[in-house]
C-alpha positions in Angstrom: 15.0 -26.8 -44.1 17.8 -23.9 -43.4 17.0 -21.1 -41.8 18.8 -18.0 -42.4 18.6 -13.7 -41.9 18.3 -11.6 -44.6 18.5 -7.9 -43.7 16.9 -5.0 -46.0 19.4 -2.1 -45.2 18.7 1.3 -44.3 19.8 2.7 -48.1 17.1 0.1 -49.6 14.6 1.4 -47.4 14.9 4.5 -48.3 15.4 4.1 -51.7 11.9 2.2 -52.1 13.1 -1.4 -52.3 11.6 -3.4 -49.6 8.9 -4.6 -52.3 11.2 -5.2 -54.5 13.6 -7.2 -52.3 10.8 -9.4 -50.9 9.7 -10.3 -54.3 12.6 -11.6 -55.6 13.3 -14.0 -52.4 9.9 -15.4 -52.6 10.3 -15.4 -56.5 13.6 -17.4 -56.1 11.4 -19.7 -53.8 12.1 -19.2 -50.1 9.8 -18.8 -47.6 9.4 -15.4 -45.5 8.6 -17.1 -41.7 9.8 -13.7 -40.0 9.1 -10.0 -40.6 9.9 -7.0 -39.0 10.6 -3.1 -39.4 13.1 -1.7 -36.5 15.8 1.0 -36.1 19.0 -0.6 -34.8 20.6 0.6 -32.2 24.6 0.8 -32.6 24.7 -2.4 -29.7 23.0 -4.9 -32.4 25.2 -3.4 -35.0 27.8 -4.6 -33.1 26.4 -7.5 -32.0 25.5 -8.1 -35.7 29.2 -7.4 -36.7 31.8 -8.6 -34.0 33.9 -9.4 -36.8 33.9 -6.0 -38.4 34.5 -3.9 -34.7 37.8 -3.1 -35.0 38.2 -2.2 -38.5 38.9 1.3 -39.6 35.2 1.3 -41.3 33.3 0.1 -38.4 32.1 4.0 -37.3 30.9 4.8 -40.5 29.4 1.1 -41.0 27.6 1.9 -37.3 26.6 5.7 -38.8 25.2 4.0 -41.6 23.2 1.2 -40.2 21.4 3.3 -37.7 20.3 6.3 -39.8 16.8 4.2 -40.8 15.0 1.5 -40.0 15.9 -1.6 -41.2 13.5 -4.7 -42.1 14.7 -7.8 -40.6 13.3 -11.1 -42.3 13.7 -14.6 -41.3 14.3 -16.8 -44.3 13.9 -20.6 -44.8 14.3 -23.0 -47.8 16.4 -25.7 -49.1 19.7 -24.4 -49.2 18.7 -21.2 -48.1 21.9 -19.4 -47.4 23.5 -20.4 -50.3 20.1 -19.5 -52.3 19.9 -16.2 -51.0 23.4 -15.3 -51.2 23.4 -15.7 -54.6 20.0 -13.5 -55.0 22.1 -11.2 -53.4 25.4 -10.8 -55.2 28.8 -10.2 -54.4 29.5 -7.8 -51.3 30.8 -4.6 -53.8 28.1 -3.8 -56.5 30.6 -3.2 -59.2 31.6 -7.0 -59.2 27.8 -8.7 -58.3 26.6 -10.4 -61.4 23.5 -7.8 -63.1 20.4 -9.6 -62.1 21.4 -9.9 -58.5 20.1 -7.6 -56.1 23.4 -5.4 -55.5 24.3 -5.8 -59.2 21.2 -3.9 -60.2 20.7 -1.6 -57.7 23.4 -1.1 -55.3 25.9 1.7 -55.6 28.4 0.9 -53.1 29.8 -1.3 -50.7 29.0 0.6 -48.2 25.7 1.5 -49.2 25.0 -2.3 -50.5 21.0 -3.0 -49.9 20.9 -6.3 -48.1 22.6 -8.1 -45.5 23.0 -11.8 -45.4 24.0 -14.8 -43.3 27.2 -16.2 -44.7 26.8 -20.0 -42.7 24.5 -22.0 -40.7 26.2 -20.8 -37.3 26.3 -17.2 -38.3 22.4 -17.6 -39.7 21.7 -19.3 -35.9 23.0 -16.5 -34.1 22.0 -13.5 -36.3 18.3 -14.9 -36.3 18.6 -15.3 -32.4 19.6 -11.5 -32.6 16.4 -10.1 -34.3 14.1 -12.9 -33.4 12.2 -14.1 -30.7 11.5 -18.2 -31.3 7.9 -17.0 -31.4 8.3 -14.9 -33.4 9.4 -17.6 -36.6 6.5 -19.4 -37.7 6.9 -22.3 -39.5 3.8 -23.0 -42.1 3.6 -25.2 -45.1 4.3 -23.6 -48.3 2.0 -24.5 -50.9 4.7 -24.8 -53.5 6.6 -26.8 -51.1 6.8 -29.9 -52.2 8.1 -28.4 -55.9 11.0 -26.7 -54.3 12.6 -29.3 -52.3 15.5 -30.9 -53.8 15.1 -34.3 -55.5 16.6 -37.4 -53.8 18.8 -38.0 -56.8 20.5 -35.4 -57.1 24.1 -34.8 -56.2 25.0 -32.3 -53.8 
């Protein structure tokens, strides 16, 4: 099973969403093993983003994702990352499919609703950011055994 961070952002807080965004990862299938409401301070930001720390953006990005809390949710599932990115949509709004998260709710890129793992390494360390391993609790789904992916096929 792949494990991977989904992050419900400050704008989807405080628009009302965190229903909503729940629903439709546990309506695609996954499995919420790790829950939690926090404000992030602008050190995880930047933890969260080395990549982004020396762009022109990164201020506002760091304005933006401390202004509310955020709810931090540990995702698992067969192909989870790739799953949930596609829930998710493209980064910008105006180029996410409608009937993806951003495309039917997001505005901008900035202000884009949900944050994502992009790989299994990134997914390791961003969950290690937010999570404690106690804190990721691995159950059996009842539906499990529906959602797997057969044996034959193809990859």
């Amino acid at each position: 099973m792949e494990k991977t961070l989904v992050l419900i952002k400050p704008d989807a807080v405080q628009r009302g969403f965190i229903g909503r965004v729940i629903a439709r990862i546990e309506d695609r299938g996954l499995q919420i093993i790790g829950a939690k409401m926090l404000k992030l301070s602008e050190e995880m930001v930047t933890n969260l983003y080395p990549h982004q720390v020396d762009k022109d953006f990164f201020p506002r990005l760091k304005n933006f994702m401390t202004s509310a809390p955020v709810i931090a949710l540990a995702v698992q599932g067969d192909k989870a990352i790739e799953a949930t990115r596609k829930l998710l949509g493209k980064t910008n709004p105006l180029k996410a499919e409608m009937g993806t998260i951003r495309g039917d709710w997001a505005l901008t890129i900035g202000a884009n609703l949900v944050h994502c793992s992009d790989a299994s390494k990134t997914a390791e360390r961003e969950l290690d950011l937010f999570f404690n391993p106690e804190e990721i609790l691995n159950y059996p789904q009842a539906t499990g055994d529906w959602l797997r992916e057969e044996p034959w096929e193809q990859n």
